[in-house]
N, C-alpha and C positions, 0 to 999 in steps of 0.2 A: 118474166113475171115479176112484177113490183111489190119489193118485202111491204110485209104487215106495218102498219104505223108502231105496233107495239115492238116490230122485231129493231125500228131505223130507234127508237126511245131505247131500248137496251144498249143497244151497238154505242148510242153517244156516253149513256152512262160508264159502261167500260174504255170508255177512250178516257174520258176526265178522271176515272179512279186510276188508271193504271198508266196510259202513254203520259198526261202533262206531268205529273212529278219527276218522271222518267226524265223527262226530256225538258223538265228544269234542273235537276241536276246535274246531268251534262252539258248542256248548255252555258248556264252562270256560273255553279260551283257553290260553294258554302259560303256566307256570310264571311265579307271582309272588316278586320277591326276599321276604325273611323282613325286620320291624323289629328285628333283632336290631340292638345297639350295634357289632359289628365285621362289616365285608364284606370277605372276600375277590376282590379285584379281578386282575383278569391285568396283570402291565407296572405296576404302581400300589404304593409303597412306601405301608405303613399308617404313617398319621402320627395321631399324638394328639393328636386336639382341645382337652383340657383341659392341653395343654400352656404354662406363664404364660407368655406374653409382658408381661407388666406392662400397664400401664395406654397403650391404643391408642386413637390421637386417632379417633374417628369422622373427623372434615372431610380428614384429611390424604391427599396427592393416592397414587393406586392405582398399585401397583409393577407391572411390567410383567413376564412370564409367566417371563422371563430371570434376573429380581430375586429373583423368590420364592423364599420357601425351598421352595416343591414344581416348580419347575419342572421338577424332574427325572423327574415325574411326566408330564409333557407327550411322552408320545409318539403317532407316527402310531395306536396302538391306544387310544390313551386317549379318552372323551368329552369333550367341551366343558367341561360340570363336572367338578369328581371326585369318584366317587360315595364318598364318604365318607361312613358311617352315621356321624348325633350324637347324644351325650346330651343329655338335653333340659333338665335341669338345669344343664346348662355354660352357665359365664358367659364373657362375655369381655369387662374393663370393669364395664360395668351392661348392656350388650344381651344378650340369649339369644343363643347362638350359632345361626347357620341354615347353608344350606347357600351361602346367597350370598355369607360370611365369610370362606368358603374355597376361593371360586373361583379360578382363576391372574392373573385382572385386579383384585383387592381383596385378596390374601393379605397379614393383618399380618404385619409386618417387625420385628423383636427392638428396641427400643429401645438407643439407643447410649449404653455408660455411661461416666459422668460423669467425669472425670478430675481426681482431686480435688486443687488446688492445693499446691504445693510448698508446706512451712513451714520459716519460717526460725528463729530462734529466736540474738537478739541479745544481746549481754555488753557490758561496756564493761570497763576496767582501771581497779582501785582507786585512789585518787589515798594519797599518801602524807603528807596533812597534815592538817588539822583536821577534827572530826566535820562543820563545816558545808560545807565546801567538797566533802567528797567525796559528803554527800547531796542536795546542789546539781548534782553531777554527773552521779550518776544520774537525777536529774529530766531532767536533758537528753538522756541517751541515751532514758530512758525515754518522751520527747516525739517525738523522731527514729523509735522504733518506731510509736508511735500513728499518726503518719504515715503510715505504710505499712501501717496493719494488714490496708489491704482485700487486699494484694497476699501474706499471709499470716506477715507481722514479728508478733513480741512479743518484749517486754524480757524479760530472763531478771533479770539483776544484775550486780555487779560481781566481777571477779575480780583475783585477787591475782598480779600479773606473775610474779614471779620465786618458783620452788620453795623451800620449804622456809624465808623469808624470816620469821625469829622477829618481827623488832617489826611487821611488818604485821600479821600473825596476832593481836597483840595486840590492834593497833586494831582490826582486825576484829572481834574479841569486844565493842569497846566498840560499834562502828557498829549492830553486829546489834542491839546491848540498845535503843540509840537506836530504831531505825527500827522497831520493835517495840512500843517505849512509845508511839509516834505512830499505832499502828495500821496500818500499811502494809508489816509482814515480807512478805506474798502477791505485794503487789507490785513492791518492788525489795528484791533477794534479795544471798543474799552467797555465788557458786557461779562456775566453770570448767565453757567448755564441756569435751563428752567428748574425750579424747586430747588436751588442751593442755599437759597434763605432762610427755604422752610425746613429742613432738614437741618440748617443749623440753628434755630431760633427754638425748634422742637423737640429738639437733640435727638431727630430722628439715626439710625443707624440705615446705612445704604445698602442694597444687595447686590452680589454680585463683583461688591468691592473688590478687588488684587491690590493693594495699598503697594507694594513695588512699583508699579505703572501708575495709578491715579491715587489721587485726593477725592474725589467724589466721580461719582459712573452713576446714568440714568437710563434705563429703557424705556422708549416710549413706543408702542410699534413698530415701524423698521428705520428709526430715526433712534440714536443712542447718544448720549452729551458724557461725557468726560473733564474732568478736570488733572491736567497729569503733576506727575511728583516730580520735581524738578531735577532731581537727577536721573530722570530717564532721557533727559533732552538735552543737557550740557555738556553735548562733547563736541569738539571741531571737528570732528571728520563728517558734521550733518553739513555745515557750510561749505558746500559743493559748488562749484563753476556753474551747474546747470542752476540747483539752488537762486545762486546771485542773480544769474541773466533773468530767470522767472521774476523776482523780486522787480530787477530795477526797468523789466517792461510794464507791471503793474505800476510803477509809480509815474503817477502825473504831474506836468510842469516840467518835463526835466528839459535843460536845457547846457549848451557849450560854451562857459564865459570868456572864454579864451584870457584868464589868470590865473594867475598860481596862488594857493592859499595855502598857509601855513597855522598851525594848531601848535601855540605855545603857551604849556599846562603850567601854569603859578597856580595862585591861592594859594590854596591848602599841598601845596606840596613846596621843599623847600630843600638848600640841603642839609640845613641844620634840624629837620623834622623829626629826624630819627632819636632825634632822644625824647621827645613825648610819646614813644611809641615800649613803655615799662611792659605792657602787658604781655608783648608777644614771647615767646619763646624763648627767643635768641634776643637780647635787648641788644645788641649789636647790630641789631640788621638797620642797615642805611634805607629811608628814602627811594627806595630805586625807581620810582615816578619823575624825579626829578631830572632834566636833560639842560644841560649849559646853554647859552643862546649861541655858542660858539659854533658849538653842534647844527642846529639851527643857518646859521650866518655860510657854515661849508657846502650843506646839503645844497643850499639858493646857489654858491655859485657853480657846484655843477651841473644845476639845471640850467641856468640862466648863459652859458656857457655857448659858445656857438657850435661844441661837439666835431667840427671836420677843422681845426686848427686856423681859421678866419677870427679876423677881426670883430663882426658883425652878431652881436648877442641872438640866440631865440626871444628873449620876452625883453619887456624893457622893465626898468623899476617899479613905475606907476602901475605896473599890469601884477605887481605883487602886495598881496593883502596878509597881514600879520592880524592872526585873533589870538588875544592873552585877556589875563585879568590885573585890574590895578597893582594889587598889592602881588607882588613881586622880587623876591629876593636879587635879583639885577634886574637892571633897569633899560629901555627899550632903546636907546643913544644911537649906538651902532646903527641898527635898524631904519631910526631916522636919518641920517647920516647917508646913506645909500639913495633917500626917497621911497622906500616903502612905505603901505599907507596902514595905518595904524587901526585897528577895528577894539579898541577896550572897552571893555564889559557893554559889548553890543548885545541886540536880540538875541537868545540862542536860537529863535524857530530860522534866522534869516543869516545866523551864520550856519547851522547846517545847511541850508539849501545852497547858500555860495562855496560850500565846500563840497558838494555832493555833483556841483553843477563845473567845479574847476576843471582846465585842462591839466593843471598837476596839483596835488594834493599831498602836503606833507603831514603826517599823522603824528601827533605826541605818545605817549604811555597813556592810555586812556581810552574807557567804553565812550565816552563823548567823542573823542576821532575814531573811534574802529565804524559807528554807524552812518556816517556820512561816506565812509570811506568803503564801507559796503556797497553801496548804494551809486557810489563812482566808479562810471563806466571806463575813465581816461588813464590817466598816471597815477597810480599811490605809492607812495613812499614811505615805509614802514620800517620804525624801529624797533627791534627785540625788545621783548619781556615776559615775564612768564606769565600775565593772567591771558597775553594774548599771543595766539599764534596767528602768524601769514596767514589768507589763505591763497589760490590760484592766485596768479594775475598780482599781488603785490611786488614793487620793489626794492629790497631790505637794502638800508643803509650797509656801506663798505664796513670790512671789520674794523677797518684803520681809524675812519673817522670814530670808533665806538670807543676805541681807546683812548683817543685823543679826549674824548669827550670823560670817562672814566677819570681821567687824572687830571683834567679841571676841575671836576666834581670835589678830589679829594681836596684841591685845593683852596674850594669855596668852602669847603669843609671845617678847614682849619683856621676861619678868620671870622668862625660864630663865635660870640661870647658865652653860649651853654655849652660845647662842646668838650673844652677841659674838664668841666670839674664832670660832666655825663662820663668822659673816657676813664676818669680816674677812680669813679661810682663804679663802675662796672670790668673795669682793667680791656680797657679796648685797644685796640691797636689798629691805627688807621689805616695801614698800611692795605692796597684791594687783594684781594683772595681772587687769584686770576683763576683758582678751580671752579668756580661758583660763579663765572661772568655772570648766568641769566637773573640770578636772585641779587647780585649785588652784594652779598654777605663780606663784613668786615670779621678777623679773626679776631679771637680772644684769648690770648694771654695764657 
């Protein structure tokens, strides 16, 4: 018997309310998420994966769910992970990102940036007297910064104390040409830090001052200019071997003359000087600047010597240069006499560089040979005295020749015409004080 039309109309309707749902979800199953690159999540701020955190250690220990920057993600609705869809292309590092990267117990943490050391940036004050003393000086500020460079010092140069001061200004024009023809303007410069004019024109007071260490100190952001007090940087133990090497690899032009040059200090020193010298102390004290040419004459011939007991010199004559000045209490005979070539009251910019550039280098008593002879990579030959000490690497004259040289002196000494009636002003006694070699001191009566 064939159901009713109304019974086969019910029978479909309970098929469609009750079997197809049934047997759509056994069938497919629940809606799967889409691999689309962005998911919107409920409670979950979308964060960007390919956002740089720089370069993240793999080994370093996992910041805790508090730390992370998604912590804020962590709440009672959120999953364990966070479902964060990634691009697949994203790096982070050299690893692919995953989704383990981004968990709340591994979440990279921004690396902490660096804090880049303060710089200081040091001056020293021009001195007011000879070209060699004041490039002598900055060698020593400029030692005092090397020093310190790791801590972020470097020398600037020297500056000119007092505003608007014409004859420094002068010398200045000559120092610059100096240090210039030697190759090393880069390095010791001829400048004021910024505002030092104004603060002295304003009679500002500077802060922060430690007047033990500087003259004037500036803060300018993480930039700081200094001027230092000259005795925090006049000692010889700043002029260090390494020091030197650094120096005379910044200096350009240098080159190997293959001669010898010699530095024979007249002018202003004599051996009869020492009696315009009323003011000091001890009106006794000789001269001790002054070196006989004798001295001089010994030194050449044991360099020029052939050293293994042969016949056949190292240098020839011609290959030796003598610098002196005119006026001179002995006179240069000898010298020519041998063939040596005479260099009087030549350039100073071009006798330092021929003495900086020698195979040997004989140095007088004097900041004028000490800075060439700095800056001389080859042979120096250095005579005692007290303003100056060795440093590495020089060759100090024998004691023998010093004496020898001592009691020629005394006896240049004794054939000044000032000299009697000075000894008999003062009750001096010529006679050298071998206790007091380095000063030279004559006793007194």
């Amino acid at each position: 018997m064939a159901a009713s039309p109304k019974k086969r109309q019910l029978a479909a309707l309970a098929f469609a309310v009750f079997l197809v749902p049934l047997w759509w979800v056994k069938t497919l199953g629940p809606p799967k998420p889409t691999s689309s690159a962005s998911v919107r999540v409920t409670n979950v701020t979308t964060v960007d994966v390919q956002e740089d955190y720089g370069d993240v250690d793999p080994t370093a220990a996992p910041v805790t769910p508090t730390d992370s920057p998604f912590a804020r993600a962590s709440t009672p609705e959120a999953p364990t992970e966070l479902p964060v869809a990634y691009t697949s292309g994203a790096t982070m590092g050299e690893a692919p990102i995953t989704m383990a990267h981004v968990s709340p117990t591994n979440a990279p943490i921004a690396p902490t940036v660096s804090v880049t050391p303060k710089k200081t940036a040091l001056y020293s004050f021009m001195r007011g007297d000879r070209s060699g003393n004041v490039v002598h000086d900055m060698i020593f500020a400029a030692a005092y910064a090397f020093k310190l460079r790791s801590d972020g010092y470097h020398y600037v140069g020297a500056c000119i104390q007092y505003y608007g001061n014409k004859r420094l200004q002068r010398k200045e024009r000559i120092h610059k040409k100096l240090v210039r023809t030697l190759g090393l303007k880069h390095v010791l410069q001829f400048d004021c830090p910024p505002g030092y004019y104004d603060t002295l024109v304003n009679n500002i007071t500077t802060e922060n001052l430690d007047p033990s260490l500087y003259e004037y100190y500036l803060e300018d952001g993480n930039e700081s200019y200094a001027i230092l007090n000259e005795n925090v940087y006049r000692e010889e133990e700043l002029l260090t071997p390494e020091f030197r090497q650094y120096l005379i690899s910044r200096r350009r032009g240098s080159y190997h003359s293959g001669k010898i040059a010699v530095h024979i200090r007249r002018g202003d020193v004599s051996p009869c000087s020492y009696h315009v010298r009323e003011e000091v102390a001890n009106p006794c004290s000789v001269d001790y600047r002054y070196s006989p040419n004798q001295l001089y004459l010994d030194i050449l011939d044991g360099v020029m010597g052939s050293g293994d007991g042969s016949k056949v010199p190292r240098y020839r004559p011609e290959q030796v240069m003598y610098f002196s000045q005119r006026k001179s209490f002995e006179n240069f005979t000898e010298f020519h006499k041998r063939g040596y070539t005479a260099k009087i009251d030549g350039d100073i910019g071009e006798t330092w560089v021929e003495m900086a550039n020698a195979d040997v280098f004989v140095m007088s008593k004097s900041s004028f040979s000490f800075v060439p002879a700095f800056l001389n990579n080859n042979t120096v030959i250095y005579t005692p005295f007290t303003l100056l000490t060795p440093v590495e690497g020089f060759t100090v004259v024998d004691k023998d020749l010093l004496e020898k040289a001592d009691n020629l002196r005394d006896q240049l000494c004794k054939t000044c015409n000032e000299v009697e009636a000075y000894r008999s002003k003062y009750s001096c006694d010529i006679q050298f004080d071998a206790t007091n070699r380095t000063n030279h001191l004559y006793k007194r009566i």
